[in-house]
MDAnalysis code that builds the backbone (N, CA, C; Angstrom):
import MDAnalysis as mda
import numpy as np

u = mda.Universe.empty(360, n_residues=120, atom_resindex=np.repeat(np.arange(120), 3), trajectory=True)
u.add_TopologyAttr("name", ["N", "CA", "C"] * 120)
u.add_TopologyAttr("resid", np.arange(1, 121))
u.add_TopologyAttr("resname", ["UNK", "UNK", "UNK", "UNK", "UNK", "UNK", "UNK", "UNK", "UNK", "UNK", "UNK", "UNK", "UNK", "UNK", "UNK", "UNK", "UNK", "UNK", "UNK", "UNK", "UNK", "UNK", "UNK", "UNK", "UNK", "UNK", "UNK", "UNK", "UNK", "UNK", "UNK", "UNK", "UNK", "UNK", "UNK", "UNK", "UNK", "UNK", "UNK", "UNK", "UNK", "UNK", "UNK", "UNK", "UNK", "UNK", "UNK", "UNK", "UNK", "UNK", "UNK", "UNK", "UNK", "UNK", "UNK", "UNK", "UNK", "UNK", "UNK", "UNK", "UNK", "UNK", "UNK", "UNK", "UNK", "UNK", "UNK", "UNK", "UNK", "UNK", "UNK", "UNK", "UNK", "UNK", "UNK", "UNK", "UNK", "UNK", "UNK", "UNK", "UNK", "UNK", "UNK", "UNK", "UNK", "UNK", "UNK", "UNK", "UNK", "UNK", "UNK", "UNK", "UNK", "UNK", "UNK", "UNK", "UNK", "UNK", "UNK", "UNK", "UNK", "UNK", "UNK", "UNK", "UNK", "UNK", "UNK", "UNK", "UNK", "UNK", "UNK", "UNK", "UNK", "UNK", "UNK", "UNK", "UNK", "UNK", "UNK", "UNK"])
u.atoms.positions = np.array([
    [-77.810, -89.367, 32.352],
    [-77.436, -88.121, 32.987],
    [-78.581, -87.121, 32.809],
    [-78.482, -86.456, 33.840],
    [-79.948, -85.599, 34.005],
    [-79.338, -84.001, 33.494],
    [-79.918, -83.716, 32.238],
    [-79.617, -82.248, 31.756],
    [-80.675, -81.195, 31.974],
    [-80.223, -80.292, 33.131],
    [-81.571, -79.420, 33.472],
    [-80.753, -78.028, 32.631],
    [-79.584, -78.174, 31.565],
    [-79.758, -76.657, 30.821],
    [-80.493, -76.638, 29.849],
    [-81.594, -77.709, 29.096],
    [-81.988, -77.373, 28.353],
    [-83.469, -76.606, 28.728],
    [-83.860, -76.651, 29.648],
    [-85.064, -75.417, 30.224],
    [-84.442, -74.994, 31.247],
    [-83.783, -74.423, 30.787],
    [-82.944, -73.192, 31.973],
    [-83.471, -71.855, 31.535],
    [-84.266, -71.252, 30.287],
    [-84.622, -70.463, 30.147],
    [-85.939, -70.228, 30.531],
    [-86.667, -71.536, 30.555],
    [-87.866, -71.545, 30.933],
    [-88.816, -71.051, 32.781],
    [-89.426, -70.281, 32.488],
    [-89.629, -70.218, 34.368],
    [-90.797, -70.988, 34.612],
    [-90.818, -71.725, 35.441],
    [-91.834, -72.360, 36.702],
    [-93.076, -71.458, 36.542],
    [-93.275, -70.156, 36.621],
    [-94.478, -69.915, 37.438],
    [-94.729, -68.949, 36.148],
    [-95.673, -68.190, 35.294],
    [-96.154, -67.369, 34.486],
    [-97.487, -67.052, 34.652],
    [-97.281, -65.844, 34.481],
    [-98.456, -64.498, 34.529],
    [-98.386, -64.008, 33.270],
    [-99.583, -64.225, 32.546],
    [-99.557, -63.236, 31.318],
    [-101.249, -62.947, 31.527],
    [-101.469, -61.263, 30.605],
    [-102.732, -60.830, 30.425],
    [-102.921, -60.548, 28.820],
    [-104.228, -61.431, 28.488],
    [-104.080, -61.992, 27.332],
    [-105.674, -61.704, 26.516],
    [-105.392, -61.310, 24.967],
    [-106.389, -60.676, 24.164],
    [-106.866, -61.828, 23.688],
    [-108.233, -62.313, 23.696],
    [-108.404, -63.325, 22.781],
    [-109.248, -63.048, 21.081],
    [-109.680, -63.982, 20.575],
    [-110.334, -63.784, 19.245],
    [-111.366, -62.854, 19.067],
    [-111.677, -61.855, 18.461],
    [-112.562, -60.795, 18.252],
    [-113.737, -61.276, 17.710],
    [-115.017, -60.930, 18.532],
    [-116.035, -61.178, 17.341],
    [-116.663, -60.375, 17.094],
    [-117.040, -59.787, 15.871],
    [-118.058, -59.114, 15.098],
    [-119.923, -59.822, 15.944],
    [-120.543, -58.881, 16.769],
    [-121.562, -58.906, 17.230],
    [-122.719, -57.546, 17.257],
    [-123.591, -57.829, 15.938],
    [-124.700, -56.454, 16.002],
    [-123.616, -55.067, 15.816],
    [-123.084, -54.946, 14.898],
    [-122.170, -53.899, 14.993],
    [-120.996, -53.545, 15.473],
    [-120.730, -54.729, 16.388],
    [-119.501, -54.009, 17.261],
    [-118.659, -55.588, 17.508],
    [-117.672, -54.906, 17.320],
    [-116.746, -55.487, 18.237],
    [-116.147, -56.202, 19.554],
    [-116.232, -57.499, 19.694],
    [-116.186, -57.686, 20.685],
    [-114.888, -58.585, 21.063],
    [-113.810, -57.846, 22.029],
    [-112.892, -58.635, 22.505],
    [-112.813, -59.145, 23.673],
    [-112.293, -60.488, 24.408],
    [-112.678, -61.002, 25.579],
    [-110.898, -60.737, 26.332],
    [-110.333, -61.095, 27.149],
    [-109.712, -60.422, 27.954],
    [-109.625, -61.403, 29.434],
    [-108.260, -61.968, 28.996],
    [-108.086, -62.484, 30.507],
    [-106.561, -62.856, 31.036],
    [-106.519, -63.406, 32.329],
    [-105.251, -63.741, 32.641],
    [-105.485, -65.124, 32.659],
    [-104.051, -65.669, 32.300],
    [-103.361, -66.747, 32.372],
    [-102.426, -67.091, 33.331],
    [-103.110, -68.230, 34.321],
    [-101.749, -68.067, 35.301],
    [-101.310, -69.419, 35.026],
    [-100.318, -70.320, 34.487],
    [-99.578, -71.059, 34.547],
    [-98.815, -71.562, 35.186],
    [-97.937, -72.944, 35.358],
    [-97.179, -73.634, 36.055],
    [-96.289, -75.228, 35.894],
    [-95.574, -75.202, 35.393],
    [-94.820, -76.092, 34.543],
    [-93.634, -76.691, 35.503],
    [-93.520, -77.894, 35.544],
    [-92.175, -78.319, 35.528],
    [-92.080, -80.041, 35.392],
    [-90.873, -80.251, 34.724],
    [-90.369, -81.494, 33.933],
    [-89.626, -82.014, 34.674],
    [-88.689, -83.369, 34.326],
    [-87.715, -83.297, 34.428],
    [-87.171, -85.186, 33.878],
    [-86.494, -85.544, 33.570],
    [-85.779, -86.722, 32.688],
    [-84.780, -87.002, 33.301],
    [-84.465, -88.657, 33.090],
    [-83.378, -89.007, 33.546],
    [-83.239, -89.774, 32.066],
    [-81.721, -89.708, 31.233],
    [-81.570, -90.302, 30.491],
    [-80.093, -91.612, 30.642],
    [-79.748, -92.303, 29.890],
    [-78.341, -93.196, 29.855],
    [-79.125, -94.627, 29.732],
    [-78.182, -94.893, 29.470],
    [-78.310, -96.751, 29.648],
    [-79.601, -97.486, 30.564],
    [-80.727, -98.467, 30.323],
    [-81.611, -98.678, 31.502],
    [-81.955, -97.871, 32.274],
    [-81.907, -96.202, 32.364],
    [-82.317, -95.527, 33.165],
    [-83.465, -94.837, 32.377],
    [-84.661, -95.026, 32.490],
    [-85.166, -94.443, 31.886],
    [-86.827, -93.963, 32.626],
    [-86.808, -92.406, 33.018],
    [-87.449, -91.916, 34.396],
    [-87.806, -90.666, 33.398],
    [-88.691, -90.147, 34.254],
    [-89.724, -89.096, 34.307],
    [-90.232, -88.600, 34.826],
    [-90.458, -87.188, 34.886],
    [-91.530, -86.814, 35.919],
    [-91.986, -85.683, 35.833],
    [-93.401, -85.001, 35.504],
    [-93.761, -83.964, 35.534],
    [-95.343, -83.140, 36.265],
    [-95.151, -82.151, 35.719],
    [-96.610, -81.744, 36.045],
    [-97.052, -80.235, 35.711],
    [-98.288, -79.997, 36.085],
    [-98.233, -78.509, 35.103],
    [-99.966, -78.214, 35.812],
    [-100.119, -76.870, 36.025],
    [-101.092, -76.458, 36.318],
    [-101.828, -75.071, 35.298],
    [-103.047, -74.927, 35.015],
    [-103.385, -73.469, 34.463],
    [-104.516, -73.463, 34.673],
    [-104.633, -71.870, 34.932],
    [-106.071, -71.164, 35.183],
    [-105.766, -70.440, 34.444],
    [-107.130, -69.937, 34.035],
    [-107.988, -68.863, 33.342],
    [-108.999, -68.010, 33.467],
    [-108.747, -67.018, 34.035],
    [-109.682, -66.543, 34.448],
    [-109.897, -65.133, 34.057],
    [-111.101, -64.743, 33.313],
    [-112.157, -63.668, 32.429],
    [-111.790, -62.335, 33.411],
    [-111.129, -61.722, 32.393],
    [-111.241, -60.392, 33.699],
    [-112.309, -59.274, 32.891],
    [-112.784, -59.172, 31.580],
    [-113.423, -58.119, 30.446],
    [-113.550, -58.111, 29.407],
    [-113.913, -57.354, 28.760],
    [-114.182, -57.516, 27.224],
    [-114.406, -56.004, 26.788],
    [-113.923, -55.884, 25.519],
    [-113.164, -54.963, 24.972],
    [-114.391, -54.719, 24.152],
    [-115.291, -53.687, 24.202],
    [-116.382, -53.148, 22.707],
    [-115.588, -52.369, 22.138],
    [-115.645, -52.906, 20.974],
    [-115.590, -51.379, 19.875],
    [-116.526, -51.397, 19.213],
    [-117.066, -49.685, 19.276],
    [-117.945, -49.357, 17.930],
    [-117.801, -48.431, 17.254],
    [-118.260, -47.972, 16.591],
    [-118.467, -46.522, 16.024],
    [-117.576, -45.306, 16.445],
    [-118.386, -45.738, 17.775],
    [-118.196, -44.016, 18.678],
    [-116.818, -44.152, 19.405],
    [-116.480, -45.631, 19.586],
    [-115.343, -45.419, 20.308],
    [-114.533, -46.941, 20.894],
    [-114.170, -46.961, 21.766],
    [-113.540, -48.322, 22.541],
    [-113.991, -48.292, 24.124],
    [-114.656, -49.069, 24.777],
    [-114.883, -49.276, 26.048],
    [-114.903, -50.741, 26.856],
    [-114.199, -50.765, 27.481],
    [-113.445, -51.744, 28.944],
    [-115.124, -52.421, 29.570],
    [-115.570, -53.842, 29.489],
    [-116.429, -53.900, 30.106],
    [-115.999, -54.990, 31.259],
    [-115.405, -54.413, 32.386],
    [-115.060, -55.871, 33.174],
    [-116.066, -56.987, 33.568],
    [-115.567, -58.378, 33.684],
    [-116.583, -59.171, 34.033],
    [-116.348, -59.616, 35.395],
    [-117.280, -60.024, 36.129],
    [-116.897, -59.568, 37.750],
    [-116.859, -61.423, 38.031],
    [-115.504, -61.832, 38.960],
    [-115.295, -63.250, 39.431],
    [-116.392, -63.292, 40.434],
    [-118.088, -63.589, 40.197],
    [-118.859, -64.037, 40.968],
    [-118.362, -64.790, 41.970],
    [-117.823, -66.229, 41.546],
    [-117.644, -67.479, 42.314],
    [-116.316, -67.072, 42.795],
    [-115.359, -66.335, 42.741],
    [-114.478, -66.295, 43.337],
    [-114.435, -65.403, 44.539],
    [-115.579, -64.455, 44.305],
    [-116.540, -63.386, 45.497],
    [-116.890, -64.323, 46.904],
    [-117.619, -65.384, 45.937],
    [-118.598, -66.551, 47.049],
    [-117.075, -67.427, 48.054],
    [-115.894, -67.650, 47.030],
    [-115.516, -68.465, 48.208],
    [-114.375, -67.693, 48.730],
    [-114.632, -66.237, 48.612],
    [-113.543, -65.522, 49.698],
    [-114.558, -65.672, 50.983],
    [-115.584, -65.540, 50.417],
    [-116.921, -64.988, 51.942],
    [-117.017, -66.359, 52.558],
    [-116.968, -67.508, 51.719],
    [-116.903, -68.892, 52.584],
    [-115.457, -68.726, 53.597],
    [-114.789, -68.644, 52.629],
    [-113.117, -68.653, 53.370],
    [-112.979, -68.073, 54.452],
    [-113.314, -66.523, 54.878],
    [-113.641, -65.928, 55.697],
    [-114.637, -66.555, 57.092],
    [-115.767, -66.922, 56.273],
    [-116.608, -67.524, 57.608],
    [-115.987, -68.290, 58.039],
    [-115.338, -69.405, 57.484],
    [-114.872, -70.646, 58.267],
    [-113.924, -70.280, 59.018],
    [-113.028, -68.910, 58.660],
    [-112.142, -68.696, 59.750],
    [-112.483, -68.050, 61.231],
    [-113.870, -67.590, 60.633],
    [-114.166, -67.461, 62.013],
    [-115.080, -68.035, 62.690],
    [-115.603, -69.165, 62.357],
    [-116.119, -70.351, 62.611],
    [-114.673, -70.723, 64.128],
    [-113.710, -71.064, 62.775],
    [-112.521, -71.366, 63.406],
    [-111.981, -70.647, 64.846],
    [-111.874, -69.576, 64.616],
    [-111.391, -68.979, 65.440],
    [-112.221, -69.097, 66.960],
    [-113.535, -68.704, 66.499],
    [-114.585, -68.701, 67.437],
    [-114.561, -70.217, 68.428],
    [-114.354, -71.254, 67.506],
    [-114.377, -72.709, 68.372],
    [-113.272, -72.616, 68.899],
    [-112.001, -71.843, 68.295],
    [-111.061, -72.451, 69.344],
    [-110.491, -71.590, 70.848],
    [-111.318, -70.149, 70.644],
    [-111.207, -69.686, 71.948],
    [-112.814, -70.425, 73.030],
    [-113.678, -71.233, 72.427],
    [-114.452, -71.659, 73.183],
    [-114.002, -72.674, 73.509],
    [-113.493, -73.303, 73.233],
    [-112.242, -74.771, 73.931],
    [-111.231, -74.372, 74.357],
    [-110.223, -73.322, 74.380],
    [-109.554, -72.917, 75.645],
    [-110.444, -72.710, 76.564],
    [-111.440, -71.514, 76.381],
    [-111.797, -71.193, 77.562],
    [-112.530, -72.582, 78.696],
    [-113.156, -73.453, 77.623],
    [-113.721, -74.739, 77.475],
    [-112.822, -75.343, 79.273],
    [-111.531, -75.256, 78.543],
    [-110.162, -76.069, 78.898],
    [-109.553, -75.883, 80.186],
    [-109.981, -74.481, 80.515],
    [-109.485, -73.380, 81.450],
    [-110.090, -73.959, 83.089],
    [-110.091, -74.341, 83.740],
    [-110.363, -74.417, 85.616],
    [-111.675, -73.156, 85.576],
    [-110.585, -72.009, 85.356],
    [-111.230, -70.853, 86.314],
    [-112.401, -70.791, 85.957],
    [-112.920, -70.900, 84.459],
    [-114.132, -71.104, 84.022],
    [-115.095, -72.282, 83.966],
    [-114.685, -73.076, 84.651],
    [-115.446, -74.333, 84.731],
    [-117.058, -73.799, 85.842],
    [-118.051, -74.836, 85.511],
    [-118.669, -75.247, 86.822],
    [-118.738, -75.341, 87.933],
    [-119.109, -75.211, 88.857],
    [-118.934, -75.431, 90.605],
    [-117.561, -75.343, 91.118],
    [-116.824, -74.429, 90.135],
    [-115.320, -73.725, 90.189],
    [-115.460, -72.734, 91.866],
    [-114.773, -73.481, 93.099],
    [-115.087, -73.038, 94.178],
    [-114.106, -70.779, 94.405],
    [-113.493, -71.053, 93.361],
    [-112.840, -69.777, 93.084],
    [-113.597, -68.795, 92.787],
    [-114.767, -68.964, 92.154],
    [-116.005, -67.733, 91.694],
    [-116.705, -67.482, 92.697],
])
């Protein structure tokens, strides 16, 4: 029998923003700073000869800053998602890669725009 109350408290999808280990560097303080995005799910079949499984689970991590402290004070240094910069701007081109080919194959597709089209 398949018991799904025992992670009934548990959720599928998690977002946390998360402090990591401090290091002492040249005076100061240094904390790193990121999110955790997570993704979990299980599940069991138990009884007699039945004996099944199945799961899977995903996580990223990704650096959002780092925390100085010194002396004088506390300051936020964000660290910037380079590569995640590069494949919005890929993502983007290809859509209009995309877009661009597919009004040139309607129009492609179209009579009125054809060749030796006796209508022009």
């Amino acid at each position: 029998m398949e018991d799904r109350r025992q992670n009934a408290g548990h959720r599928l999808l998690r977002i946390e923003t998360v402090r990591g280990e401090p290091y002492q560097v040249g005076g100061r303080r240094l904390t790193p700073v990121a999110r955790i995005v997570s993704w979990g799910k299980a599940g069991a079949t138990v009884g007699t000869h039945q004996v099944a499984g199945q799961g899977g689970a995903l996580v990223r991590v990704t650096p959002l800053a780092v925390v100085e402290e010194t002396s004088t004070g506390e300051r936020l240094i964000p660290v910037p998602d380079a590569t995640a910069a590069v494949v919005r701007k890929i993502l983007g081109a290809a859509l209009a890669i995309l877009l661009f080919l597919a009004i040139v194959r309607r129009l492609a597709r179209n009579p009125q725009y054809r060749k030796g089209n006796p209508c022009h």
